[in-house]
C-alpha positions as CSV (number, residue, x, y, z in Angstrom):
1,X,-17.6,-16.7,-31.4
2,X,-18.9,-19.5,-33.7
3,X,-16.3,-18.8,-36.4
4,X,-13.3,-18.3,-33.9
5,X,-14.3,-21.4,-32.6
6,X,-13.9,-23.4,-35.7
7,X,-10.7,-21.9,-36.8
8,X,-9.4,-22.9,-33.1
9,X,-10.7,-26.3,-33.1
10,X,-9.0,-26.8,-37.0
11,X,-6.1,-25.3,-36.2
12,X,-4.8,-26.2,-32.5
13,X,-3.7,-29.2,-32.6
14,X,-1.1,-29.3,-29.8
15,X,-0.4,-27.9,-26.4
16,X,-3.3,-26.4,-24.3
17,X,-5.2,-23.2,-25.6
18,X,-7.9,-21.6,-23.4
19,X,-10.1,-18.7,-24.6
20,X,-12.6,-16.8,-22.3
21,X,-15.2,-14.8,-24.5
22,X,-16.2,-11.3,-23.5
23,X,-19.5,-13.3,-21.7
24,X,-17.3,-15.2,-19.4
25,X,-17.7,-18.2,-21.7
26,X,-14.7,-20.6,-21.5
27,X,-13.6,-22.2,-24.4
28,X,-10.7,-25.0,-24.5
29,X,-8.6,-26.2,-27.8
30,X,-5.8,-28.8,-28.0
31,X,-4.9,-32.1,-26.2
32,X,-3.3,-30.3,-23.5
33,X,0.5,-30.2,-22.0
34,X,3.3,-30.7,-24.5
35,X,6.4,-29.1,-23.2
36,X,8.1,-29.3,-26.7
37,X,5.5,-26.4,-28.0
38,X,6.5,-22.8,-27.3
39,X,5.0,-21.3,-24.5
40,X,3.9,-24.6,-22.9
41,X,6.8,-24.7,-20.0
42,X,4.6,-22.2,-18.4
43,X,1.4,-23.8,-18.5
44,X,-1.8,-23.4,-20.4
45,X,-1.8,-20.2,-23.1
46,X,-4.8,-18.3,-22.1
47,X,-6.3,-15.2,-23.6
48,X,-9.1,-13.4,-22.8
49,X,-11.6,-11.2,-25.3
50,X,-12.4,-8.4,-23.7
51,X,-14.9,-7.1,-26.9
52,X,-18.0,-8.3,-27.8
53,X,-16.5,-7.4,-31.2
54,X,-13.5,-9.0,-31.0
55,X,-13.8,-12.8,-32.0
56,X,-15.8,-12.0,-34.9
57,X,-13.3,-9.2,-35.8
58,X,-10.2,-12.0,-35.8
59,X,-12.2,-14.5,-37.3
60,X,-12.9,-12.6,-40.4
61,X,-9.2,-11.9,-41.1
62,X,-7.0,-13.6,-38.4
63,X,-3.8,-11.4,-39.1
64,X,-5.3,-8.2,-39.3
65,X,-8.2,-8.7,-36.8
66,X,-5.6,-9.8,-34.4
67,X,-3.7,-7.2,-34.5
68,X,-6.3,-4.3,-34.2
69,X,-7.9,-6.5,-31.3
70,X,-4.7,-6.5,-29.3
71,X,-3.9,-3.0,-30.0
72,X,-6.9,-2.0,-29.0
73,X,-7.3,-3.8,-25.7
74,X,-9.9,-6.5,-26.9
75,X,-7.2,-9.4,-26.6
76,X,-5.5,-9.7,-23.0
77,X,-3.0,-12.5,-22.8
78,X,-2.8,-13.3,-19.4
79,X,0.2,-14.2,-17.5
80,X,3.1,-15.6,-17.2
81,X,2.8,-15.4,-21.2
82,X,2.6,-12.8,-23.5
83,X,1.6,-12.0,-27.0
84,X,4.8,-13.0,-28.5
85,X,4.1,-16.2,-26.8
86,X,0.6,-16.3,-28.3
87,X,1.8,-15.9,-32.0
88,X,4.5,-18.5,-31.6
89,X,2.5,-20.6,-30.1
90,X,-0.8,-20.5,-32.9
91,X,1.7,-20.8,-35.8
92,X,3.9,-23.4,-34.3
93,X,0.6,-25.3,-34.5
94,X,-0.2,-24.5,-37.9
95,X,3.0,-23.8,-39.9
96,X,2.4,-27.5,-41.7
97,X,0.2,-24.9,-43.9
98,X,2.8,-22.3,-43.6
99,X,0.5,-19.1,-43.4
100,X,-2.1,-20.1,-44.9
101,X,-4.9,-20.3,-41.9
102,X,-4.1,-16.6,-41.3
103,X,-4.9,-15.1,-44.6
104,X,-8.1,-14.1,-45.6
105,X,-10.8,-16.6,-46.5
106,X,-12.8,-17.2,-49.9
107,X,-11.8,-16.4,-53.0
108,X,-13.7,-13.1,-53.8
109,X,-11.5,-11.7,-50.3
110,X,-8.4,-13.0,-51.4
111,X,-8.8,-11.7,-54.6
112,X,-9.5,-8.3,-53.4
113,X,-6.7,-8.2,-50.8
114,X,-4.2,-9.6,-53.5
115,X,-5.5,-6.2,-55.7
116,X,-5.4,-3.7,-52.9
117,X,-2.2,-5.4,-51.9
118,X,-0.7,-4.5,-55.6
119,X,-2.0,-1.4,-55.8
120,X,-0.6,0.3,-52.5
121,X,3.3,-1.3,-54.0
122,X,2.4,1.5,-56.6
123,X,5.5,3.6,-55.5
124,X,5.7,7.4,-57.4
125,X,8.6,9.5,-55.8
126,X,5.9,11.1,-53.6
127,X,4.2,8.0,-52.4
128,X,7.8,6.5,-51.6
129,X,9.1,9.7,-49.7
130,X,5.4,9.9,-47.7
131,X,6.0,5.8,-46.7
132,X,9.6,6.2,-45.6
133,X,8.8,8.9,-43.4
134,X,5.3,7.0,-41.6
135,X,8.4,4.2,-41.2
136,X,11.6,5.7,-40.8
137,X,10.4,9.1,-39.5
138,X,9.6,8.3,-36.2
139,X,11.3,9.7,-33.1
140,X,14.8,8.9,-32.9
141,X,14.7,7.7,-29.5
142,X,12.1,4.6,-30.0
143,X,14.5,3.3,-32.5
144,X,17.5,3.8,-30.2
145,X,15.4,2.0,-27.4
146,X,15.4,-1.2,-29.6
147,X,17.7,-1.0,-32.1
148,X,21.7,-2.5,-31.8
149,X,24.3,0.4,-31.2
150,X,25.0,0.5,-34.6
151,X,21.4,1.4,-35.8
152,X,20.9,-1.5,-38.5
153,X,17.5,-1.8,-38.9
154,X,17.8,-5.3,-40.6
155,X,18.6,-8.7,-40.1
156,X,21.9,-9.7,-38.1
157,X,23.9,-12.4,-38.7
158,X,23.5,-14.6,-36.2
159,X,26.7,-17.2,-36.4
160,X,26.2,-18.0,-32.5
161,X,23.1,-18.1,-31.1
162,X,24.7,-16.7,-27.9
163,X,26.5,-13.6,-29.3
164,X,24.8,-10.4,-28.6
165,X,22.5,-8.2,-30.7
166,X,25.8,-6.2,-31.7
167,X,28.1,-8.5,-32.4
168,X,25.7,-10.2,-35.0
169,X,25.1,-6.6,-36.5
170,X,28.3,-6.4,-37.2
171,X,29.4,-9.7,-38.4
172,X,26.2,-9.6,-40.9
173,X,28.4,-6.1,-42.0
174,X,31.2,-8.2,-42.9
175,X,29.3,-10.6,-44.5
176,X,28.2,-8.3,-47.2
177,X,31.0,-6.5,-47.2
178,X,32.7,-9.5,-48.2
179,X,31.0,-10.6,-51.1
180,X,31.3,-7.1,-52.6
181,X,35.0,-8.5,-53.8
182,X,36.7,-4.8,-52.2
183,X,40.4,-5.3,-51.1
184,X,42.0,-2.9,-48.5
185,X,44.7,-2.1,-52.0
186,X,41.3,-1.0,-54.2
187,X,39.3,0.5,-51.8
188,X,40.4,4.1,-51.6
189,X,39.9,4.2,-55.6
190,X,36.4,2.8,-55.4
191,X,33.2,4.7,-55.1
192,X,30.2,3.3,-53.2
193,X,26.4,4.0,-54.1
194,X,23.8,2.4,-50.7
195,X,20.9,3.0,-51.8
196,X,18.4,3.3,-48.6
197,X,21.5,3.7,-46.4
198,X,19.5,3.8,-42.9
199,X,21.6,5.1,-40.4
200,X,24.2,5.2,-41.7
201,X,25.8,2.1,-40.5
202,X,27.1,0.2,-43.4
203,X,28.2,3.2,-45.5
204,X,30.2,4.1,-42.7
205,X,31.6,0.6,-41.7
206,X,32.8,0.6,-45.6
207,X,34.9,3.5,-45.8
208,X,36.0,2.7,-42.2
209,X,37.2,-0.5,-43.7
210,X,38.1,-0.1,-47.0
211,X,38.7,3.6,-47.5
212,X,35.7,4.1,-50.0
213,X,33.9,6.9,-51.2
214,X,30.3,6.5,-50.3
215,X,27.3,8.0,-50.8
216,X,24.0,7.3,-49.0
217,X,20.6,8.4,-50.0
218,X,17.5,7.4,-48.1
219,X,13.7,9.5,-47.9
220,X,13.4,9.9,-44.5
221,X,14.7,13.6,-43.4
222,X,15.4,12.3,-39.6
223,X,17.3,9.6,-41.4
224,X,19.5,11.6,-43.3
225,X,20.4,14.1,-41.1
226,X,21.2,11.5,-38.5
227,X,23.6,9.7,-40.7
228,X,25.1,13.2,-41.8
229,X,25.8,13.9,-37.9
230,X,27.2,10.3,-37.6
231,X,30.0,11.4,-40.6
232,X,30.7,14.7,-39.3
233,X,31.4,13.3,-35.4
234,X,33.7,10.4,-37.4
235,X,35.4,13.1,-39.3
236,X,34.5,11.5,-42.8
237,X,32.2,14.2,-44.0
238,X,34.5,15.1,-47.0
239,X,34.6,10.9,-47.7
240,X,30.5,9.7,-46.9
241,X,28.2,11.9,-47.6
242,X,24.5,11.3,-47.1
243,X,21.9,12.6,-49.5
244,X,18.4,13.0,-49.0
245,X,16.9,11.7,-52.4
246,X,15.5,8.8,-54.4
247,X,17.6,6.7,-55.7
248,X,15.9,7.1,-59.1
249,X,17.4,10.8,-59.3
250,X,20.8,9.8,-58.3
251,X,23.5,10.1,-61.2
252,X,27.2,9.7,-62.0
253,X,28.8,6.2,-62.2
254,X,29.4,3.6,-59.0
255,X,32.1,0.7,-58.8
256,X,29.6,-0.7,-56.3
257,X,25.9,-0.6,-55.2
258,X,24.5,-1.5,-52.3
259,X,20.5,-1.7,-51.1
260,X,20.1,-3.5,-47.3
261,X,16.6,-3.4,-46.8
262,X,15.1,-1.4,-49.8
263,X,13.6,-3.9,-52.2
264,X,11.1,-4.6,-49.8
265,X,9.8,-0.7,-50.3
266,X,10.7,-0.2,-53.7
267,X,7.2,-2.0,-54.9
268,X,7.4,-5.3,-57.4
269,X,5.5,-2.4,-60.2
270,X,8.6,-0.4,-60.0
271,X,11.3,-3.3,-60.5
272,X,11.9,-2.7,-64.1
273,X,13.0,0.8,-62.8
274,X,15.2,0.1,-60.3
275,X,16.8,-2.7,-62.4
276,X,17.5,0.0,-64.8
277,X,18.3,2.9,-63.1
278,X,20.9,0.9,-61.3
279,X,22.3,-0.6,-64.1
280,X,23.1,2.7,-65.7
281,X,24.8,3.5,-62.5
282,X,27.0,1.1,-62.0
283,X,30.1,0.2,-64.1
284,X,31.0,-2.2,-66.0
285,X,33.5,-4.5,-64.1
286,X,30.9,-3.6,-61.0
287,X,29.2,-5.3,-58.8
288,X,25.7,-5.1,-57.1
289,X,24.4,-6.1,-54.0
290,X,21.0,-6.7,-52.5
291,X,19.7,-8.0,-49.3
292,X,16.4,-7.7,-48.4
293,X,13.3,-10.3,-47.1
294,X,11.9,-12.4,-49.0
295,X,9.6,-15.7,-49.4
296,X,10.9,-19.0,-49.5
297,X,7.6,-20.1,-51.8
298,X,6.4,-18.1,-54.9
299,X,5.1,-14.7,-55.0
300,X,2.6,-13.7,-52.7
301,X,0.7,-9.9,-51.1
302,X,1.7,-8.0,-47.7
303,X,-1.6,-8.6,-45.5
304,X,-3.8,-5.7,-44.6
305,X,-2.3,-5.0,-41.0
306,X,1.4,-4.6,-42.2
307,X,0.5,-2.3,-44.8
308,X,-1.9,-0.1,-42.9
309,X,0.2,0.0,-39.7
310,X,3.8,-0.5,-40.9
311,X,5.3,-0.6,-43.8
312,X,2.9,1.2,-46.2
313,X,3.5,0.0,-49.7
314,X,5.7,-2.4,-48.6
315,X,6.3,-6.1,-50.6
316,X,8.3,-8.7,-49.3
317,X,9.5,-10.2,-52.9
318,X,10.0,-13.9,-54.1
319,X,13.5,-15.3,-55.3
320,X,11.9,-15.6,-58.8
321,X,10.9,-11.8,-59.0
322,X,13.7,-10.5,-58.2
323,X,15.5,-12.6,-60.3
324,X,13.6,-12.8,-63.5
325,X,12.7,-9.1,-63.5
326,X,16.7,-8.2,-63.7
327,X,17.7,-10.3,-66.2
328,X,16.0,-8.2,-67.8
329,X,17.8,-5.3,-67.8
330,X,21.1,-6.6,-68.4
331,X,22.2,-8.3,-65.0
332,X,23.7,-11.7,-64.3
333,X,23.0,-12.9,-60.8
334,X,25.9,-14.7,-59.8
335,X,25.7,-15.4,-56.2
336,X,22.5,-16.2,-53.9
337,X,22.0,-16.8,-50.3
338,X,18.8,-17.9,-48.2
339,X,19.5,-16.6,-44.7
340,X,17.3,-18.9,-42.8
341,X,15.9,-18.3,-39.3
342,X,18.2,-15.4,-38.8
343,X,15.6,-12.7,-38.4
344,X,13.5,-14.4,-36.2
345,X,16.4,-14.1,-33.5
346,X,17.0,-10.7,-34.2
347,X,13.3,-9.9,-34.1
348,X,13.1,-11.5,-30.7
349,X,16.0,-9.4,-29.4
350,X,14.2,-6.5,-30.6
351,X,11.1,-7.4,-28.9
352,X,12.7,-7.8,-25.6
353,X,14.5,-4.6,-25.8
354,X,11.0,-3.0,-26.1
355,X,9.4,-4.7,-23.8
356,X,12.5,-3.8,-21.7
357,X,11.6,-0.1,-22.4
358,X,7.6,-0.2,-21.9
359,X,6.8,2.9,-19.7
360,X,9.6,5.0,-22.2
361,X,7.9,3.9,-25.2
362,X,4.2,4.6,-24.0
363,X,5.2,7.9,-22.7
364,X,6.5,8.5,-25.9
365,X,3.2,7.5,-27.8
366,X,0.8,5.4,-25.9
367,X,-0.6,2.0,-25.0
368,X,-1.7,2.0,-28.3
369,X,1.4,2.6,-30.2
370,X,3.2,0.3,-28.0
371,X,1.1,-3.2,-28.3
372,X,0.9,-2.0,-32.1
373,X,4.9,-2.7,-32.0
374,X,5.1,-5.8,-30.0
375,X,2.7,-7.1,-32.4
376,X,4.7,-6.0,-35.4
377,X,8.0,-7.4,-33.9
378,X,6.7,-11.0,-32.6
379,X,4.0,-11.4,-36.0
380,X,7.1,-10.8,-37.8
381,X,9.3,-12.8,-36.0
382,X,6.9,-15.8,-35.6
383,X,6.8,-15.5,-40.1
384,X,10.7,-16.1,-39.7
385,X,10.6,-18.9,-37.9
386,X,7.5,-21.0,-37.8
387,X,6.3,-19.3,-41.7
388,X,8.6,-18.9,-45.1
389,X,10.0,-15.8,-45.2
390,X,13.4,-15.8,-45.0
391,X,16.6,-13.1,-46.3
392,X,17.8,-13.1,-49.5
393,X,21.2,-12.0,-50.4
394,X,22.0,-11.3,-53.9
395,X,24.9,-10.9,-56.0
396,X,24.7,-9.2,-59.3
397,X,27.3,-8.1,-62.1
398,X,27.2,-7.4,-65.6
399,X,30.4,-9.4,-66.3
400,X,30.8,-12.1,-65.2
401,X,34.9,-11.5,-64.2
402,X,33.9,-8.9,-61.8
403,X,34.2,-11.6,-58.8
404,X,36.3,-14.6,-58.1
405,X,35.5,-18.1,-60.0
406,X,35.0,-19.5,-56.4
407,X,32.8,-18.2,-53.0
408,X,36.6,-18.8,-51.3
409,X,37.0,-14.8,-51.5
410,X,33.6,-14.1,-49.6
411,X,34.3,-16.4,-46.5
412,X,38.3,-15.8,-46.5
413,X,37.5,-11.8,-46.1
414,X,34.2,-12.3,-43.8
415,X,36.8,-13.6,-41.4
416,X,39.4,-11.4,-42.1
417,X,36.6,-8.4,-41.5
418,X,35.9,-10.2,-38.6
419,X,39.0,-10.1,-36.5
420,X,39.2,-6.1,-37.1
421,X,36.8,-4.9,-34.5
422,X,34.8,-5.9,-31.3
423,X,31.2,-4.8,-31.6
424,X,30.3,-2.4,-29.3
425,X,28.8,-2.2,-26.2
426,X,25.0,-1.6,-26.2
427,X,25.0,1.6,-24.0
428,X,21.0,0.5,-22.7
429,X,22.0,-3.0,-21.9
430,X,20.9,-3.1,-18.2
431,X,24.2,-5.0,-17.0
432,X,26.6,-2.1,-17.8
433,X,24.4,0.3,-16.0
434,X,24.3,-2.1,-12.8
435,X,27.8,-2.4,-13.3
436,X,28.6,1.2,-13.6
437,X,26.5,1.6,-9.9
């Protein structure tokens, strides 16, 4: 517990933090109340270790020890928090180091983890398909416990903080469908390429708006036929069609490209590919567009627990990869947004809609699988809003008159896309089955 013990002491600073040791040892860290740190409205945050193994197994490597220990049982937070609560909380206290306290110590570990880290982003067309399917392949009905109606699987755009889960899902599909510079006059004449299309969602929501041809490819076969059932029940089989492929096979020529959410699997070693293979694809008045996470600092490694557990052979890129690696192949980057804090409250939704469905989800998988996700969601949330990942949203042509000389267009047809539809209803929310009893 020694080594727990000094990270604690080092790194709580505010707030009131008790730990009880495996022994029945009580242990007690911060100054105590200060409503204006999370989780302190409701009193002390107390955990218990339920392991003799556990402290030692945090201590080593915070973010992946923590998140075996509390799949595994060996951290309990008690009540009325939870383990959401318990991540806010420790990296409200030490964000002034960003994530810094949570990586792993000494130089010889880093440098090994950074190693591992690169080698696993190593991302051959049978690595990639075998990663999407340990992340996209998993029963449809976990995602659809969670998820918005629409299935987006990315960050929404929150423009009101009390607008539901759906509503920011699809405003953040009129945000990007906005900046693509499509009119409702050139639409039906354009040709769409969404390269790790999800569900389907945005592909559809383009043709629905514009009229477009679009093809979808993604690597998870659940996935793909999903989005193909989606097409066929909207009657737009002949107009979106869904392909289970890698992009890099994909040929013919694209007025647009779209990737939501597929950088971050694509691997930094395989950049100089994708930056080509798109730019063959695309034509030459075109225009690209990428959103995907991303760092606010410099380039960094995914830690040990995501990639095990998650998103295997998954890299959450810097602004200045991304952006040096394709000018290299021919692309001028002419628009770039940092969605800040965004994700976080999408990521908290998405927790409580699991939490919502607990007994579902564990008789779907197990205890196990369950605290594994509600560690994903809040670890990943808490690196939104108290670390420096943020969204990036990029912009990319090969000449430069493919988009207006101002960013008037993007907002004037946000809102225009905006007044077209109401989001839907999420048919879980708990209200509208009350209501409909």
């Amino acid at each position: 517990m020694w080594l727990l013990d000094k990270f604690l002491k080092a790194g709580i600073k505010r707030g009131k933090f008790i730990v009880t040791d495996h022994d029945g040892k009580v242990y007690e860290y911060g100054p105590g109340a200060d409503d204006a740190v999370h989780g302190m409205d409701k009193g002390p945050m107390k955990i218990r270790l339920t392991n003799a193994k556990a402290a030692n197994h945090i201590a080593r490597y915070p973010q992946y020890g923590a998140g075996e220990a509390f799949m595994w049982g060996w951290i309990v937070v008690e009540e009325p928090h939870d383990i959401r609560d318990m991540l806010l909380y420790v990296t409200e206290n030490t964000k002034v180091h960003g994530d810094v306290p949570l990586k792993p110590k000494g130089p010889i570990r880093k440098a090994m983890q950074k190693a591992i880290a690169k080698a696993d982003s190593v991302n051959l067309k049978g690595k990639a398909r075998k990663n999407a399917e340990h992340t996209y392949n998993l029963t449809r009905r976990l995602y659809e416990l969670f998820l918005d109606e629409d299935r987006q699987y990315t960050m929404g755009y929150h423009r009101n903080l009390t607008d539901s889960l759906e509503k920011a899902q699809l405003d953040k599909k009129a945000h990007i469908a906005a900046k693509l510079n499509i009119t409702p006059e050139n639409g039906p004449n354009m040709r769409i390429l969404d390269i790790g299309c999800g569900w389907g969602g945005l592909a559809l929501y383009l043709h629905r708006t514009y009229g477009c041809e679009v093809l979808g490819v993604a690597l998870a076969p659940d996935q793909i036929a999903y989005c193909k059932e989606r097409a066929k029940e909207a009657g737009v089989s002949d107009k979106v069609k869904f392909a289970l492929m890698d992009y890099r096979d994909v040929t013919g020529k694209f007025d647009r490209i779209t990737s939501v959410g597929l950088l971050e699997h694509v691997g930094t070693p395989h950049y100089p590919e994708f930056f080509a293979h798109t730019n063959r694809l695309l034509k030459p008045d075109g225009v690209m567009f990428s959103h995907c996470c991303g760092r606010a600092g410099g380039p960094g490694f995914t830690d040990k627990w995501t990639r095990k557990y998650i998103f295997p052979g998954g890299y959450i890129p810097a602004l200045s990869e991304l952006v040096t690696q394709s000018e290299k192949f021919g692309w001028q980057v002419m628009d770039v947004e940092a969605m800040r804090f965004h994700y976080s409250h999408t990521l908290e939704e998405w927790y409580n809609r699991t939490v919502m469905h607990k007994d579902e989800i564990v008789e779907l998988y197990d205890e196990v699988f369950y605290r594994m996700w509600l560690f994903y969601l809040a670890g990943a949330e808490q690196s939104f809003r108290n670390g420096n990942m943020v969204n990036w949203q990029l912009v990319y042509v090969k000449n430069r008159a493919a988009i207006p000389m101002t960013r008037d267009f993007m907002y004037e047809e946000s809102e225009r896309l905006r007044g077209l539809e109401e989001p839907p209803e999420w048919h879980l929310d708990p209200e509208l089955k009350e209501a409909a009893e």
